[in-house]
N, C-alpha and C positions, 0 to 999 in steps of 0.2 A: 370089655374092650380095654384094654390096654395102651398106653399114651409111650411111646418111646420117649426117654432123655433128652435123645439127639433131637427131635422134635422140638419139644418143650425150649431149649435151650435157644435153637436158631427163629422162633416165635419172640423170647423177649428182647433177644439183640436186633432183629429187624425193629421191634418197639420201639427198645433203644435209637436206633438209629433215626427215624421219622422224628421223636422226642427229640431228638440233636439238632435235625433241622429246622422243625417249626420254631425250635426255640432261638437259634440263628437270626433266622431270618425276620422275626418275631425284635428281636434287638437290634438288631441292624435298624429297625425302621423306627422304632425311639431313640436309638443313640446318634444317628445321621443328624444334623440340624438342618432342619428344611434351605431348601435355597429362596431365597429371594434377591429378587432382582438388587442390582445394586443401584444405592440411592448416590444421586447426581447435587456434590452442596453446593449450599445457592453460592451465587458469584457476591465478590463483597461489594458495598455500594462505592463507586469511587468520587470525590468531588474534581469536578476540573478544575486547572490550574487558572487562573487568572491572566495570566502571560500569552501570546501568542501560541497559537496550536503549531505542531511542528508539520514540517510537511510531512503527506503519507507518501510511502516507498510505491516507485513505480515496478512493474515488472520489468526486468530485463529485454530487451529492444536487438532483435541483428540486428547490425549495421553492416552495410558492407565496407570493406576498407578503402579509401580514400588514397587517391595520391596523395604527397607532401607538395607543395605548394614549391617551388623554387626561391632557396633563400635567398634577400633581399642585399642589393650590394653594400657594401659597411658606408657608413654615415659619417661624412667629416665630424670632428674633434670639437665636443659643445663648446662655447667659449665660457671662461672662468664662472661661476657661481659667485652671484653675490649673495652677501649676506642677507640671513632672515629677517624680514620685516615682524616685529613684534605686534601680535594680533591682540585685541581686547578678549580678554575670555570673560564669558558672562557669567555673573554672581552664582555660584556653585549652592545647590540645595542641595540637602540629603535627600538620600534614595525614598520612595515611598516604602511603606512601612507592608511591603509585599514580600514574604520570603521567596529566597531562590527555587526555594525544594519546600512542596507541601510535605506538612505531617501528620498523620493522621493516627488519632489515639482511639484505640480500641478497649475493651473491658474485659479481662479474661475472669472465667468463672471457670477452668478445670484446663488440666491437664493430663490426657489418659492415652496409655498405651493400647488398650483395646478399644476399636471406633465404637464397639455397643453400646460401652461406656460411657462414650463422649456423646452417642446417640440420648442415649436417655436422660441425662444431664441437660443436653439443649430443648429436649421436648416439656422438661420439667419447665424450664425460662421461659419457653413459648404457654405453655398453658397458664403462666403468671403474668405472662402481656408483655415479655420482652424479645425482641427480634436477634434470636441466638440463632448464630452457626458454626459450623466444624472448619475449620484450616489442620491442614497437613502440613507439622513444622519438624524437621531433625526426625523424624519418629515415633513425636507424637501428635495424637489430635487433642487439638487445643479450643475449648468452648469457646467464643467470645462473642461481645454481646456489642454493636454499635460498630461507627468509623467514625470520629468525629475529628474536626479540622482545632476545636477549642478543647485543650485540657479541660476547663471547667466544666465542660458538659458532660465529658466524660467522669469526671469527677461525682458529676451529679449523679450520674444513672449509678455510680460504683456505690454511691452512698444508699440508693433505694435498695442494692441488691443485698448490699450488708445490712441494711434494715430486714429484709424477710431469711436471711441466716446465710448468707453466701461467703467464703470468702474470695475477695479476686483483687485481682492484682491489673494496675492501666501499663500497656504496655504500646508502643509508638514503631 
């Protein structure tokens, strides 16, 4: 029995060919990076302000429109203004020692242009017991660790994190 060329030939390019695709599809599915859900960074902690709360915005309201009231006839000519009576003004204190605008100083521990980066860097803070999260700042995600209202507190935690080999920087 005898095997033809033409045979033989179109036997290893079909091969070929299944070889091309298992091998495809076969990379496609190690090269792909799985999807995962995308993670939600926690909100930063905020301290309220000391000051009066401002009023909350209402929703816009119809109204229907209103006539104008018929304007009022002109009012005789006041008579002259006497001069200002000089009132006692009460001994002037300085303001309490409440600033206008809170400040709050934070710890950063990275700054990375890829969030996996920034991901694994905050998980490393968290498994050493520090309460790290991600901000989206210009471009980059930026680690940081705390909110605090006192520089020195913030100061403090910068100094435990440059004790276990960090560097960071307190930014406000």
């Amino acid at each position: 029995m005898s095997v033809k060329p033409v045979v033989v030939v179109l036997v290893f390019v079909g091969l070929f060919g299944v070889a091309m695709l298992v091998g495809y599809v076969g990379g496609q599915a190690f090269l792909t990076p799985p999807t995962t859900p995308p993670r939600i960074p926690r909100p930063v902690p905020t301290v309220p302000s000391p000051g009066p709360t401002p009023p909350q915005a209402q929703p816009p309201q119809q109204v229907a429109p209103q006539p104008e009231p018929p304007a009022p006839p002109p009012s005789p000519p006041a008579p002259a203004p006497q001069p200002p009576q000089p009132t006692p003004q009460p001994p002037t204190t300085p303001p309490a020692a409440t600033p206008s605008k809170l400040v709050l100083y934070r710890v950063q521990v990275g700054a990375f242009l890829r969030r996996e980066n920034a991901e694994i860097r905050a998980a490393e803070l968290r498994e050493r017991g520090f309460d790290a999260y991600i901000n989206l700042s210009s471009g980059l995600y930026r680690v940081q660790v705390g909110a605090f209202a006192d520089r020195e507190n913030a100061q403090r935690v910068a100094q435990e994190l440059r004790a276990v080999g960090y560097e960071v920087l307190i930014t406000n």
